[in-house]
C-alpha positions in Angstrom: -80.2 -32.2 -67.2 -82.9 -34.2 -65.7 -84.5 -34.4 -69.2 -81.3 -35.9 -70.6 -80.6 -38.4 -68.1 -84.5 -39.8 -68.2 -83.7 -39.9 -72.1 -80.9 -41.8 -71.3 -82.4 -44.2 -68.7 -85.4 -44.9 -71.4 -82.5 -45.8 -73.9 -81.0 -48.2 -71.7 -84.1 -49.5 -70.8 -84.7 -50.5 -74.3 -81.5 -51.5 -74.9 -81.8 -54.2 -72.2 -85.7 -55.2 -73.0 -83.9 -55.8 -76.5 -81.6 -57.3 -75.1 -83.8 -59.4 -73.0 -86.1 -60.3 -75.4 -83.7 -62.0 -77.8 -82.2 -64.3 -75.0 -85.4 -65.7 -74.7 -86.2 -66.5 -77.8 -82.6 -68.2 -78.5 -83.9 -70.5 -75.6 -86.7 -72.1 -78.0 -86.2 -74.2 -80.6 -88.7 -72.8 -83.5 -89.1 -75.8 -86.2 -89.4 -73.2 -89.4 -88.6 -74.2 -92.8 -88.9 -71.1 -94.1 -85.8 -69.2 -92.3 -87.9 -66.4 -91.6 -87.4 -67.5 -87.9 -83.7 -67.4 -88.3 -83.7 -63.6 -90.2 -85.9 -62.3 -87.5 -83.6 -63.6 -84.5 -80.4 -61.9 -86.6 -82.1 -58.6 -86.6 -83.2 -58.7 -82.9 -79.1 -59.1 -81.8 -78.2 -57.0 -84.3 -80.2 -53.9 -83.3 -79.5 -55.4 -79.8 -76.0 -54.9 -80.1 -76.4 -51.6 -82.0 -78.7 -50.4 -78.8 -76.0 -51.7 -76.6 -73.1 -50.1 -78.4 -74.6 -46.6 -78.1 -74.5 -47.0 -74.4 -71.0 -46.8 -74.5 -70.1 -44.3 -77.1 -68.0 -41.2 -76.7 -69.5 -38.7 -75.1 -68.6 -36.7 -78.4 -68.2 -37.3 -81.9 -67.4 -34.5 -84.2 -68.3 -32.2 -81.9 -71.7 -33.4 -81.6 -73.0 -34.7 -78.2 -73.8 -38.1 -77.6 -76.7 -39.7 -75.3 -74.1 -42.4 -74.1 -72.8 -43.3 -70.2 -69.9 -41.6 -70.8 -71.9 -38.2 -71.9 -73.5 -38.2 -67.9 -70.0 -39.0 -66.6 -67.6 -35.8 -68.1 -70.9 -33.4 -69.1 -73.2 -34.0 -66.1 -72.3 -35.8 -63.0 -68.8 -34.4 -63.6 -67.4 -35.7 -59.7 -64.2 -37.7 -59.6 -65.7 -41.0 -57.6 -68.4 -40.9 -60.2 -65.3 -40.7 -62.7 -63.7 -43.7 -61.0 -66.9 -46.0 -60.6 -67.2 -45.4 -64.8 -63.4 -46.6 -65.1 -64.6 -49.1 -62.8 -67.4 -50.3 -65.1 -65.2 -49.8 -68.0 -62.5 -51.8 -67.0 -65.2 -55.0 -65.4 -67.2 -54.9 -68.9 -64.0 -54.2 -71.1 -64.8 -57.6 -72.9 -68.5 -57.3 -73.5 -67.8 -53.9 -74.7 -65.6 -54.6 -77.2 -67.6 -57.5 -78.6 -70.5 -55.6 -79.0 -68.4 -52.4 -80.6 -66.5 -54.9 -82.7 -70.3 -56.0 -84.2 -71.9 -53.1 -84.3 -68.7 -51.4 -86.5 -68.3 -54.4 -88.5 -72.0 -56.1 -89.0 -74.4 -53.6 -87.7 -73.5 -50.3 -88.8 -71.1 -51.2 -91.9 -70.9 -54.2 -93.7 -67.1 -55.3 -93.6 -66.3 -57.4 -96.0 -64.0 -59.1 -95.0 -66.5 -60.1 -92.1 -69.1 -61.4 -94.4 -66.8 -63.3 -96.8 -65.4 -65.3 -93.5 -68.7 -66.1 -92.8 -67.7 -66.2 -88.9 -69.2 -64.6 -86.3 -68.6 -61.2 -84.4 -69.4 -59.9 -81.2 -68.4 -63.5 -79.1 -68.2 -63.0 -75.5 -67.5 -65.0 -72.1 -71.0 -66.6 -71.7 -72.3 -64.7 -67.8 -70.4 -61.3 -69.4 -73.9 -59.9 -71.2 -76.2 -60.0 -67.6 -72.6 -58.7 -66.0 -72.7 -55.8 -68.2 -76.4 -54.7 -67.4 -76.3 -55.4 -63.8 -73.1 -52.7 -63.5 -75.1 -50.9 -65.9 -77.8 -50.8 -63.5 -75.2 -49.8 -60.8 -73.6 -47.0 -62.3 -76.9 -45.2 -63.3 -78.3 -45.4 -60.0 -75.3 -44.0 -58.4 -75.6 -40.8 -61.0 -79.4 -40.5 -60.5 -78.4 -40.6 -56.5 -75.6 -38.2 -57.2 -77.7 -35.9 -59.3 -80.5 -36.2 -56.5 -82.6 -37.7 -58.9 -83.5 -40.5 -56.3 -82.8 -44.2 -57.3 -83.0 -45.7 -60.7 -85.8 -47.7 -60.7 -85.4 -51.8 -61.5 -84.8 -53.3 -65.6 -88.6 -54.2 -66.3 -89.1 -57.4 -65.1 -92.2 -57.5 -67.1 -90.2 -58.2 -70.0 -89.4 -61.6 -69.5 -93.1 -62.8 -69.2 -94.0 -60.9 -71.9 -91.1 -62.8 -74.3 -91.8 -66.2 -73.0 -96.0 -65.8 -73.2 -95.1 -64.6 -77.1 -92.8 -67.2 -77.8 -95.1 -69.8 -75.9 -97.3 -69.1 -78.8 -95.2 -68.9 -81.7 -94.5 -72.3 -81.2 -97.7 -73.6 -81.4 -98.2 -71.8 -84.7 -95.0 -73.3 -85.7 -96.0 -76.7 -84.3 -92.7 -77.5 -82.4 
């Protein structure tokens, strides 16, 4: 079990360095005539979202397990105040949730139609709802690792945020913004 939950914790590790990564780089202003810029921000929220969405799958599908929260809450955790802290999360991140299910099913992992022909955008949340979600994220897996005697869940990277900027620091000087 420990195995799976350190799986897990990488997963939404990545998920939020993804995460992270692309709300930096919305913050700059990259002068590109090309559009490449544009394509490679797209794909960043994209698989973001996608990284995000698998966080809160079923814990099943098709009788197939899934590495998602709600796996650790009904297959390993398994006690009821655990039970009613992931209700709890559920219920205080319904609305990033569904945005990010809503673009994952209809932009990420299919291409619904009728999405691309309205040419509108999917996924729109209550700005403040995103960092909500990962701090309860944060929350809620360190109350399972404590649980599980695991000890606590260490911090999201911090790293990641210096990293993004010093990148993007640079890209704009090749871009000559």
């Amino acid at each position: 079990m420990k195995e799976e939950f350190d799986l897990f914790r990488e997963h939404c590790i990545w998920a939020y360095e993804c995460w992270k990564m692309y709300q930096i780089m919305s913050e700059y202003e990259i002068k590109d005539p090309t559009g490449i810029w544009t394509r490679f921000g797209t794909i960043l929220l994209e698989y973001a979202f996608s990284q995000i969405a698998k966080i809160n799958d079923p814990d099943e599908y098709r009788g197939k397990k899934n590495l998602s929260l709600k796996y650790f809450v009904t297959h390993c955790v398994k006690k009821d105040n655990y039970k009613d802290s992931y209700k709890k999360f559920c219920e205080v991140n319904a609305e990033f949730i569904a945005a990010v299910k809503v673009a994952r099913n209809k932009v990420t992992a299919h291409s619904a139609l009728t999405v691309y022909k309205s040419g509108k955008a999917v996924g729109d949340f209550t700005m403040g709802q995103d960092e909500k979600y990962f701090d309860s994220l944060h929350e809620i897996i360190s109350e399972g690792y404590n649980q599980l005697g695991f000890g606590p869940f260490p911090d999201w990277p911090h790293f990641i945020e210096g990293d993004a900027k010093e990148f993007m620091n640079k890209l704009t000087k090749v871009f000559g913004t």
